[in-house]
VMD Tcl script that builds the backbone (N, CA, C; Angstrom):
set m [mol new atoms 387]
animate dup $m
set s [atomselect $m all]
$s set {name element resname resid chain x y z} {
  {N N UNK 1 A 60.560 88.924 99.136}
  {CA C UNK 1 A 60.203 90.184 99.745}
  {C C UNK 1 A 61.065 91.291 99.162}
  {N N UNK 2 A 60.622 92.798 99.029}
  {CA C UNK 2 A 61.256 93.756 98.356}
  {C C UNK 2 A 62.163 94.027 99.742}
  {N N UNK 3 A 63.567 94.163 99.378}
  {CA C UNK 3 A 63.738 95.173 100.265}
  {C C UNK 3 A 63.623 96.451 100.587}
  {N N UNK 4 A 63.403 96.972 102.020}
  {CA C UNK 4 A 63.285 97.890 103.040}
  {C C UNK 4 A 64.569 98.847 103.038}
  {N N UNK 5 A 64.237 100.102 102.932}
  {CA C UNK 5 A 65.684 100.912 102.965}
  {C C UNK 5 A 64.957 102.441 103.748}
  {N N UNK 6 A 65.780 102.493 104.663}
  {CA C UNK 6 A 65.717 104.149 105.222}
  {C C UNK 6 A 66.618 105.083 105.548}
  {N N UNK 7 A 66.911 105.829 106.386}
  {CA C UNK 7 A 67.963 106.511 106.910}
  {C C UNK 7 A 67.315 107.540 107.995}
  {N N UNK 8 A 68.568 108.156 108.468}
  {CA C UNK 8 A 68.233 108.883 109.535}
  {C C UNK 8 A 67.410 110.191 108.886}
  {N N UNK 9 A 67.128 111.462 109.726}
  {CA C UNK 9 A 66.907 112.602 109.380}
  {C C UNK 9 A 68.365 113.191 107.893}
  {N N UNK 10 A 69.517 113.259 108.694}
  {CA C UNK 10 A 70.836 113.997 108.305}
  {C C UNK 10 A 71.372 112.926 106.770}
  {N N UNK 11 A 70.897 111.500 107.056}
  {CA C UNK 11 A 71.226 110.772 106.240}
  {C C UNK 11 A 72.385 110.189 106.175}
  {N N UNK 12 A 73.134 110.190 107.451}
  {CA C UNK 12 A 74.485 109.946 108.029}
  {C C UNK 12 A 74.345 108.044 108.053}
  {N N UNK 13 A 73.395 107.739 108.946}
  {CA C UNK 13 A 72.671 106.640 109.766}
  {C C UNK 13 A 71.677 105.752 108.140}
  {N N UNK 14 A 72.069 104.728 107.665}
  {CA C UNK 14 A 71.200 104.054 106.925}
  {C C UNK 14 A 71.009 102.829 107.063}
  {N N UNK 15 A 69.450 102.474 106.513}
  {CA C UNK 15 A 68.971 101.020 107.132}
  {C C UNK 15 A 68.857 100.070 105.662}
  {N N UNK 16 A 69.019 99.108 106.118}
  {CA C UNK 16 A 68.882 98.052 104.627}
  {C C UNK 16 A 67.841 96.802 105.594}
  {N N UNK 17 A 66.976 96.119 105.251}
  {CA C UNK 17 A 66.367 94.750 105.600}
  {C C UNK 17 A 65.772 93.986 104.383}
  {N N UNK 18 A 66.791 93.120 104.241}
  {CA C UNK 18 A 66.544 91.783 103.152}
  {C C UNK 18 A 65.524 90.741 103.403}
  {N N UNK 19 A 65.232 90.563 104.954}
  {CA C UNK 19 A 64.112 89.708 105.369}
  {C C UNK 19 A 63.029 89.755 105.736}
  {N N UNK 20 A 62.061 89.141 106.025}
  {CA C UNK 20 A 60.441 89.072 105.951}
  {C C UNK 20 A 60.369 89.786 107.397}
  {N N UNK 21 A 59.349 90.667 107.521}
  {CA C UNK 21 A 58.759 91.677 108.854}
  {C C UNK 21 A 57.992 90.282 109.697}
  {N N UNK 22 A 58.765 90.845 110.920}
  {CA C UNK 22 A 58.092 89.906 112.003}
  {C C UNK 22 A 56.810 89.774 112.694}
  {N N UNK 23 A 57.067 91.386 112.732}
  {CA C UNK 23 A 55.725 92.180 113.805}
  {C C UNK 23 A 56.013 93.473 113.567}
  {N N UNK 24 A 55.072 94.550 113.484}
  {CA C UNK 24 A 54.715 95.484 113.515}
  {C C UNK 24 A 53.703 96.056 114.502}
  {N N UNK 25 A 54.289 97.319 115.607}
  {CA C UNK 25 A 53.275 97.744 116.243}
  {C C UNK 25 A 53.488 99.149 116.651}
  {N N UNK 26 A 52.353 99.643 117.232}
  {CA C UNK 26 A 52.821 100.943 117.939}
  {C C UNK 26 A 52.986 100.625 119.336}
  {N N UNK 27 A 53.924 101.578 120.058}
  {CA C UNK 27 A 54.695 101.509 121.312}
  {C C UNK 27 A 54.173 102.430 122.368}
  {N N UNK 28 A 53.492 102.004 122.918}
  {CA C UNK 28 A 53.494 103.494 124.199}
  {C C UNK 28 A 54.144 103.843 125.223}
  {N N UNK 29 A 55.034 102.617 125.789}
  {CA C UNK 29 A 55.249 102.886 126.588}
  {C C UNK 29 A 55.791 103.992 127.425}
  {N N UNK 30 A 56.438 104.610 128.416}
  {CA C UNK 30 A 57.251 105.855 128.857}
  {C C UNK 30 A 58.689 105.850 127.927}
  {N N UNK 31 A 59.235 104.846 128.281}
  {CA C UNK 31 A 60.656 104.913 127.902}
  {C C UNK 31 A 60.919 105.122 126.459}
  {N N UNK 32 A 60.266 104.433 125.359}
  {CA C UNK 32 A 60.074 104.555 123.743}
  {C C UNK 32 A 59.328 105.838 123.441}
  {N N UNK 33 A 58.492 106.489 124.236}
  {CA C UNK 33 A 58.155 107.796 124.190}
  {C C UNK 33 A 59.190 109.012 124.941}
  {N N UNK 34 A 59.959 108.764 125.334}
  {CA C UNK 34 A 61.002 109.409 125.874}
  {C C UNK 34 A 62.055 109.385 125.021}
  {N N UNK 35 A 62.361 108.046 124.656}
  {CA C UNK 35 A 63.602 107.997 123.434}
  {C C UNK 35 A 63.297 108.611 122.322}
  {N N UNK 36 A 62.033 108.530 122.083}
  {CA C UNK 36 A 61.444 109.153 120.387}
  {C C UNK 36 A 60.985 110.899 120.596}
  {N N UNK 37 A 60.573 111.344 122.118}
  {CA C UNK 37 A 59.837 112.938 122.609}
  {C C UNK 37 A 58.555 113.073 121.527}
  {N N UNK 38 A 57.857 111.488 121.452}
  {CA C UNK 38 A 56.568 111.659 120.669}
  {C C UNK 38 A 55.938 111.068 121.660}
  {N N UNK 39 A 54.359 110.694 121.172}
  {CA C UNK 39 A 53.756 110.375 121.944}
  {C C UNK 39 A 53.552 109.097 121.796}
  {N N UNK 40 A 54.183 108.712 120.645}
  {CA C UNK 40 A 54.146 106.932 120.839}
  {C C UNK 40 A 55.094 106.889 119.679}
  {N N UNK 41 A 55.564 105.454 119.433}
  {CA C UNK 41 A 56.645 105.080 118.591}
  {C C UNK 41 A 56.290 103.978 117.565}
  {N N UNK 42 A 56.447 103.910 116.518}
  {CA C UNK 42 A 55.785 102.711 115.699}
  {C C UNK 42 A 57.156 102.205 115.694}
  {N N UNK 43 A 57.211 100.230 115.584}
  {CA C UNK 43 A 58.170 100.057 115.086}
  {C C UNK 43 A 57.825 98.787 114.388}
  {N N UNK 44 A 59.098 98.092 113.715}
  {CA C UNK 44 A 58.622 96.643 112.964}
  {C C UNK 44 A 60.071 95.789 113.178}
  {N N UNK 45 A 59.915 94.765 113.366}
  {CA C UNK 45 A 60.297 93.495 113.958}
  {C C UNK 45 A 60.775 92.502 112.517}
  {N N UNK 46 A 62.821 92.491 112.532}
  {CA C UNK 46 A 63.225 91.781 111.856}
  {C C UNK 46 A 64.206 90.684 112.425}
  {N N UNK 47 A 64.510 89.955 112.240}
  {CA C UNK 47 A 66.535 89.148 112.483}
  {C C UNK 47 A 66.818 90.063 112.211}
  {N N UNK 48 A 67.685 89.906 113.597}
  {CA C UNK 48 A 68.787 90.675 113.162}
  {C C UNK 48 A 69.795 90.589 112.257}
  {N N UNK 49 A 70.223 89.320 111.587}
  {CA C UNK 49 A 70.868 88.876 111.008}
  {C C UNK 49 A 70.457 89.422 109.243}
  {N N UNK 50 A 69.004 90.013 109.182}
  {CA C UNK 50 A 68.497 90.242 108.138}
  {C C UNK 50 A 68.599 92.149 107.751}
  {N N UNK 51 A 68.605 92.926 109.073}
  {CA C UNK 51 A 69.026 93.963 108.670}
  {C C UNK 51 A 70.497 94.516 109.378}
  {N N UNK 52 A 70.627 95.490 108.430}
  {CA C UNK 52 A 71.959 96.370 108.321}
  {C C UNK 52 A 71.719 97.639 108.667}
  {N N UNK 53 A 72.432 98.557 109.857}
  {CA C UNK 53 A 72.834 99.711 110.085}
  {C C UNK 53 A 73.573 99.875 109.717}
  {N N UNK 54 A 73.860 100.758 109.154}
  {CA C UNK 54 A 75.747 101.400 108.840}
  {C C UNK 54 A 75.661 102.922 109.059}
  {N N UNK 55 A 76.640 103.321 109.052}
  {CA C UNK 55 A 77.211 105.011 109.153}
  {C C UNK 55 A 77.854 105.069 109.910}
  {N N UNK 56 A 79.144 106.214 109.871}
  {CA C UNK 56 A 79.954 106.642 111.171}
  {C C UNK 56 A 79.120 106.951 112.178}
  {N N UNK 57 A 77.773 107.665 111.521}
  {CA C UNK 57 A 77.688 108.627 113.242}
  {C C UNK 57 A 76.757 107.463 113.819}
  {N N UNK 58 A 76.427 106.380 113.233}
  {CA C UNK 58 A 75.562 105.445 114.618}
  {C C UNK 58 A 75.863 105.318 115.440}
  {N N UNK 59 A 75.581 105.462 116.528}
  {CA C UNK 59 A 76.267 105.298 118.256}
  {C C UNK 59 A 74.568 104.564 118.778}
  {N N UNK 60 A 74.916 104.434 120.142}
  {CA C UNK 60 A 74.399 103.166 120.501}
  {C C UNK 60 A 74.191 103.292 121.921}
  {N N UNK 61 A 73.306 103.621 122.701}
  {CA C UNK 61 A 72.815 104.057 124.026}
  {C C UNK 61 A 72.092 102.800 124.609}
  {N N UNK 62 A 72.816 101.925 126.493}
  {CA C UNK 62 A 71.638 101.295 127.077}
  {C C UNK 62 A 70.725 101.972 127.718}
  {N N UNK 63 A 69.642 102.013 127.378}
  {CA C UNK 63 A 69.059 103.020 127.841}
  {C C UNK 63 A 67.787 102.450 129.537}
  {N N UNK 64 A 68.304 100.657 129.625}
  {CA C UNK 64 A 67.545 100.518 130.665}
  {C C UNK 64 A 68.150 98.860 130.644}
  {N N UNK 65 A 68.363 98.516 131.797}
  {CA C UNK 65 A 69.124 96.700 131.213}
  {C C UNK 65 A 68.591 96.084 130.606}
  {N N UNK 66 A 69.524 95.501 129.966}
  {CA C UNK 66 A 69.145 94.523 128.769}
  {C C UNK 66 A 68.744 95.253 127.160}
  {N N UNK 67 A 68.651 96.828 127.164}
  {CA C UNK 67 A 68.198 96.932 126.238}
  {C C UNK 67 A 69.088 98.309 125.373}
  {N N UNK 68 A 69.439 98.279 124.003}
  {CA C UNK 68 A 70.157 99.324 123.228}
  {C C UNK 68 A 69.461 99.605 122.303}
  {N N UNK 69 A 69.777 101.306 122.376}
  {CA C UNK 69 A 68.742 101.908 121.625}
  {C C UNK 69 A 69.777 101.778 120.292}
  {N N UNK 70 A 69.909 102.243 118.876}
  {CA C UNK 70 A 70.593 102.898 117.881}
  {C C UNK 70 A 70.179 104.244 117.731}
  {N N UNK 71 A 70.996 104.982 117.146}
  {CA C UNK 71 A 70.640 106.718 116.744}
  {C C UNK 71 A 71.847 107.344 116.397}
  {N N UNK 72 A 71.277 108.150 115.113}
  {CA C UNK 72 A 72.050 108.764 114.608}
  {C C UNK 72 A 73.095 109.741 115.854}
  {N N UNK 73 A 74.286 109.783 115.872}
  {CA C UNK 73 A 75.063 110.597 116.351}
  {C C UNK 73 A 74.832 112.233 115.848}
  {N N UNK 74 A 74.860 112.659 114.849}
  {CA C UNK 74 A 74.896 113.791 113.861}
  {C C UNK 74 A 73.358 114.232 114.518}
  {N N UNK 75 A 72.209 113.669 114.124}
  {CA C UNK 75 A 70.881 114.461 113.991}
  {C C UNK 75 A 70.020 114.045 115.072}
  {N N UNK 76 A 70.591 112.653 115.555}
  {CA C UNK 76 A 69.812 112.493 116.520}
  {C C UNK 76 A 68.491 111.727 116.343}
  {N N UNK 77 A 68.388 111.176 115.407}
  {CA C UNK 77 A 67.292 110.229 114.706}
  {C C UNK 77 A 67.294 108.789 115.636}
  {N N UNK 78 A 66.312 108.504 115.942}
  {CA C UNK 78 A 66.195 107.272 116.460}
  {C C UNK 78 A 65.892 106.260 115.452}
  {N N UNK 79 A 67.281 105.063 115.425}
  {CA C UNK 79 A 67.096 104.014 114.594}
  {C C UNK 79 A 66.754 103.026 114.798}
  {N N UNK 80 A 67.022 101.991 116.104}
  {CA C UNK 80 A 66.904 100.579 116.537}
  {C C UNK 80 A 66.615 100.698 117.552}
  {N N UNK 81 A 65.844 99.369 118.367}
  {CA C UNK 81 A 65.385 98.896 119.810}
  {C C UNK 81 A 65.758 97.358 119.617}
  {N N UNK 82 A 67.251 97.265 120.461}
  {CA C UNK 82 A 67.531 95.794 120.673}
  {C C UNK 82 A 67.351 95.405 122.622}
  {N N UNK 83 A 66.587 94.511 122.595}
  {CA C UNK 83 A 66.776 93.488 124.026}
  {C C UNK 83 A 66.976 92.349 123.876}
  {N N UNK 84 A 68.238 91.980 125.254}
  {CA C UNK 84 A 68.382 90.821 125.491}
  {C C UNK 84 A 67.330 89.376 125.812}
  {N N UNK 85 A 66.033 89.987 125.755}
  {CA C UNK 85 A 65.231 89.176 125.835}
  {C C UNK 85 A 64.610 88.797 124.309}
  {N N UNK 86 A 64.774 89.504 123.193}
  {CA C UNK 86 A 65.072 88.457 122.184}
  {C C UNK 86 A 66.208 88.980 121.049}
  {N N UNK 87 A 67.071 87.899 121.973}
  {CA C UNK 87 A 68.579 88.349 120.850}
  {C C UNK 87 A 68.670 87.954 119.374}
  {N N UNK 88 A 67.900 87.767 119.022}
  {CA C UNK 88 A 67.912 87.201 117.425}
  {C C UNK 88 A 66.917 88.453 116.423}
  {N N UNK 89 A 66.382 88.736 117.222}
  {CA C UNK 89 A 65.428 90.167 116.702}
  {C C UNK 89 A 65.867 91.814 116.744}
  {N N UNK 90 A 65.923 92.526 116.482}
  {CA C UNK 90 A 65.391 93.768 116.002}
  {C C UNK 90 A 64.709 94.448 115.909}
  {N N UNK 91 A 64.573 95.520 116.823}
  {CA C UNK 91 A 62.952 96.270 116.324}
  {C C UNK 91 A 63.177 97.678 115.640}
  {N N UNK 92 A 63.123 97.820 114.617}
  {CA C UNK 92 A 63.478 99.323 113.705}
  {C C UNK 92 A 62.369 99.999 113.657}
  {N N UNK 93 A 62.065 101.536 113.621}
  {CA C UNK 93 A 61.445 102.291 113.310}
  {C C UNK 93 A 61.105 102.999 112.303}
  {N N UNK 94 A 59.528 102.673 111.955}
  {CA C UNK 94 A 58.557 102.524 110.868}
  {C C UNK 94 A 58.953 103.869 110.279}
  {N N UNK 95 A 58.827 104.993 110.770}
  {CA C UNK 95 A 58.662 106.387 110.144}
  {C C UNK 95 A 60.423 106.966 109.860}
  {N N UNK 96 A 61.395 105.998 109.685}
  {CA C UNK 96 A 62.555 105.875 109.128}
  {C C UNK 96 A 62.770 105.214 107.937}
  {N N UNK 97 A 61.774 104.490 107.454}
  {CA C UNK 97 A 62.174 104.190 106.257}
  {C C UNK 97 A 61.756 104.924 105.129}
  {N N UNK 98 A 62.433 104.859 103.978}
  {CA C UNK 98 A 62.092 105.517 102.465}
  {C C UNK 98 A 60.605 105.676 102.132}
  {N N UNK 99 A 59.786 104.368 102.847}
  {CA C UNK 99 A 58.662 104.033 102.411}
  {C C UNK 99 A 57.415 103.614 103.539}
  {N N UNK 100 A 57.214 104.318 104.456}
  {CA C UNK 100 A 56.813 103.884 106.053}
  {C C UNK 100 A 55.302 103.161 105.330}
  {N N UNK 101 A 54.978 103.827 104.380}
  {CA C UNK 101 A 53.440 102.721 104.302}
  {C C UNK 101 A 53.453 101.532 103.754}
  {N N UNK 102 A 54.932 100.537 103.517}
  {CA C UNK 102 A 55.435 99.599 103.207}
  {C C UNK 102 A 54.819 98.830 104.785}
  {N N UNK 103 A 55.121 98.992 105.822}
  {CA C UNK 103 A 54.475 98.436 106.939}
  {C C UNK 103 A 53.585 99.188 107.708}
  {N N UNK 104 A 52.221 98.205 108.006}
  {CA C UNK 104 A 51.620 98.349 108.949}
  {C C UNK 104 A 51.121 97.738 110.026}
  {N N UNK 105 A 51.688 98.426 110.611}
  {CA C UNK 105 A 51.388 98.317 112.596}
  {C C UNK 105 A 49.951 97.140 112.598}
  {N N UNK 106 A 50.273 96.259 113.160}
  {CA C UNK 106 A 48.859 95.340 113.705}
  {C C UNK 106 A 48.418 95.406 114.893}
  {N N UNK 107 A 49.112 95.800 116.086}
  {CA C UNK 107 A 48.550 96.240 117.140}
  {C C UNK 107 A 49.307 97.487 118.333}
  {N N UNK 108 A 48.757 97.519 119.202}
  {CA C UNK 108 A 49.006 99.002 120.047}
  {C C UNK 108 A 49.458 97.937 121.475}
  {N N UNK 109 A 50.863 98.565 122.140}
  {CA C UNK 109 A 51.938 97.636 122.746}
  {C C UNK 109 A 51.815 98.995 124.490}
  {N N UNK 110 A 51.575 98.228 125.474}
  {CA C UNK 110 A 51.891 99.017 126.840}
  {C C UNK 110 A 50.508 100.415 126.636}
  {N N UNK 111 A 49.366 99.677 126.276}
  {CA C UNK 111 A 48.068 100.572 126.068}
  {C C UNK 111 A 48.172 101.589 127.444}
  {N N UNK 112 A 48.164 100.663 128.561}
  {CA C UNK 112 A 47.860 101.324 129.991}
  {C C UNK 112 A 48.880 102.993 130.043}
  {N N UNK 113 A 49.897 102.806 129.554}
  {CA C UNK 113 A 50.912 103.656 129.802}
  {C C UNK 113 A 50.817 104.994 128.905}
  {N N UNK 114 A 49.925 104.611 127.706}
  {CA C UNK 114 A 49.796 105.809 126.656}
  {C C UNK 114 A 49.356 107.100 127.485}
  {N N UNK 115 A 49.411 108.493 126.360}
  {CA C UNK 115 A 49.246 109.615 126.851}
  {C C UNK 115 A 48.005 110.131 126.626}
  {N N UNK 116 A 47.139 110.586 127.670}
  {CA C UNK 116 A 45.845 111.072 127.783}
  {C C UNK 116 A 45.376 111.958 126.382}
  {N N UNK 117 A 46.019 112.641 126.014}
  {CA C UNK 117 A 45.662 113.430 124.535}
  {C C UNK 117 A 45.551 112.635 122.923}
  {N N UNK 118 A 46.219 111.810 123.394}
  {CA C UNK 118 A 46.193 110.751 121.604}
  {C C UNK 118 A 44.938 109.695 122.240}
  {N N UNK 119 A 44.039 110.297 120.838}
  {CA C UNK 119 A 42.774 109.396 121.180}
  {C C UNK 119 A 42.845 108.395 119.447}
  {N N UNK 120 A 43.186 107.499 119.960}
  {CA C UNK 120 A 43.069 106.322 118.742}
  {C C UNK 120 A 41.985 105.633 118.652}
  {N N UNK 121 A 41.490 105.707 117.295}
  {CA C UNK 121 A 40.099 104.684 117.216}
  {C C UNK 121 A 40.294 103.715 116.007}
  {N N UNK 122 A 41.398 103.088 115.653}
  {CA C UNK 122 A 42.115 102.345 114.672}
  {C C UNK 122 A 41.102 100.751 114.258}
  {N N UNK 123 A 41.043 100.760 115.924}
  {CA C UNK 123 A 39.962 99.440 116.404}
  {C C UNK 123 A 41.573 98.104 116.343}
  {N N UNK 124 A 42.993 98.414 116.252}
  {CA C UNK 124 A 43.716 97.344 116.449}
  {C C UNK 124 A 43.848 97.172 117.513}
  {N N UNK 125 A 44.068 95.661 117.858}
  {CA C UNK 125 A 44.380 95.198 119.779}
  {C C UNK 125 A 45.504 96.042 120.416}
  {N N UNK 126 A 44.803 96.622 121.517}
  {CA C UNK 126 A 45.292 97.229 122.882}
  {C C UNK 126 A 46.160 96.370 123.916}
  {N N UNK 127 A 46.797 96.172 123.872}
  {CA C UNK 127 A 47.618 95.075 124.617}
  {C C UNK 127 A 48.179 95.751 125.970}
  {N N UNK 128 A 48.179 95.582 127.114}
  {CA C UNK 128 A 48.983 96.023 128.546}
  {C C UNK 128 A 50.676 96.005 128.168}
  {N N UNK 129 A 51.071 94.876 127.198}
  {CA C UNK 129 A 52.682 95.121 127.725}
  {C C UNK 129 A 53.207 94.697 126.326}
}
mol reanalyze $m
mol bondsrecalc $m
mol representation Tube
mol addrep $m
């Protein structure tokens, strides 16, 4: 697999992933639309053991139990979604890397919760959670 490389907005915050993509999806829920102030969040699914954050300004917010966001300190870029419900994974965000059409999203995650104005007709699975 090629590796994956991104960074924040400021370029403070950078991502490296040496290993194969797990899952890819878009996010609706409230809270990932609150962390991101979009209307949904794409992200893609590695080991953690396979990618690398680095930079001073990464800092690191729980933003609900069990779960830490990453983000740039400096610009404020949202980098990572880790939960304790799977500690071996990673979920990084698609429109952070060098190359976002390197992955694509296979399905749409917490459908029920999306926002009345984004009308998607992609035709990928709608999933409740």
């Amino acid at each position: 697999m090629t590796e994956l490389v991104g960074r924040c907005l400021c370029g403070s915050v950078r991502l490296s992933v040496s290993g194969p993509v797990l899952n890819a999806n878009h996010c609706h829920c409230e809270s990932c639309r609150r962390a991101t102030s979009s209307g949904v969040a794409s992200f893609f699914t590695v080991a953690r053991k396979d990618a690398e954050l680095s930079g001073a300004s990464l800092r690191r917010f729980v933003s609900s139990p069990g779960v830490t966001r990453g983000f740039c300190g400096t610009c404020g870029s949202p980098m990572s979604y880790e939960t304790e419900r799977r500690p071996a994974e990673i979920d990084l965000y698609i429109a952070c890397l060098d190359d976002p059409s390197a992955i694509v999203p296979k399905a749409h995650d917490f459908w029920s919760e999306r926002v009345g104005w984004l009308h998607v007709v992609d035709g990928l699975p709608k999933n409740e959670h």
